[in-house]
N, C-alpha and C positions, 0 to 999 in steps of 0.2 A: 510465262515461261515457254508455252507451247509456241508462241508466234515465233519466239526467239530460236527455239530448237529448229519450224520446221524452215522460217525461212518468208512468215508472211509479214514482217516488221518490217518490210522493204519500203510500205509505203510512205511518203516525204510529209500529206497533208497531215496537221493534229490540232485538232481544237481543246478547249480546256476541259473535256469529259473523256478525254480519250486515253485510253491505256497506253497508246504508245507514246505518247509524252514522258515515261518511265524509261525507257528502250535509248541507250547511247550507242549513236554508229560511231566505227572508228575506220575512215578510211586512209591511214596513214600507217606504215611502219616505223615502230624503235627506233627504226635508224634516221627517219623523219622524208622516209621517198615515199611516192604516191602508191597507195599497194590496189595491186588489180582484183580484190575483194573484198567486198565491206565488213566487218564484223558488229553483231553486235551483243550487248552485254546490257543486266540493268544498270541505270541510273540511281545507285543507294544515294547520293549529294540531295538529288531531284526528291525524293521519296522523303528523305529526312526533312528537307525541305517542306514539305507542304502537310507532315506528318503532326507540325507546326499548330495547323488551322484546324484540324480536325473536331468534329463537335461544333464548331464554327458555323455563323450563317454572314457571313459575307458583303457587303454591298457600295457597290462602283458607282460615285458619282461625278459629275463636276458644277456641282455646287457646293458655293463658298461659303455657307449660313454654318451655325452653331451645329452639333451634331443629334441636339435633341431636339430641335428644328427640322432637322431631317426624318428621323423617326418618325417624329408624329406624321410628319408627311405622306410618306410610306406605308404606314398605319393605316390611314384614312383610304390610300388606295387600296389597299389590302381589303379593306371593308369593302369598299365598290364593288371592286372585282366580286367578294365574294356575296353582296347580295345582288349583282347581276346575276350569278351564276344560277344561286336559289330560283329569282324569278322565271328564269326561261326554264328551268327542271319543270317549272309549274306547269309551264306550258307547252310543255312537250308531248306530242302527240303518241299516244302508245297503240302498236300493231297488233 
């Protein structure tokens, strides 16, 4: 609400972490002419929207396999990552 109040919701970039993704500009008048200031207000549509996922853990793919096919996929890299991670802690030089 404070970006909205003070005026720093102005900026156009928003990735999918970002609060202004909530923020709806309206640069148009009621009457439907171009108005010489932008407004803006939340996005309650947005908010309800994704209010949706919540709890949720998500994941984007474009493969076309079974979906528990995918899992375990994912799984397994999950495991990688995470005993790369371990091994280098191992080895990590302390000052």
């Amino acid at each position: 609400m404070r970006s909205i109040e003070i005026g720093t919701a102005k900026r156009g970039t928003k990735n999918q972490n970002d609060y202004r993704r909530f923020i709806k500009k309206t640069s148009v008048t009621t009457d439907g002419e171009i108005a010489d200031k932008n407004t803006f207000c939340l996005n309650t549509e947005r908010i309800a929207e994704e209010e949706l996922y919540d709890g949720y853990y998500a994941v984007v793919t474009n493969l076309e396999s079974d979906p528990t096919e995918i899992t375990d996929v994912l799984h397994e890299i999950f495991g990688f990552c995470t005993n790369y991670q371990i091994i280098n802690r191992g080895n990590m030089k302390k000052f």
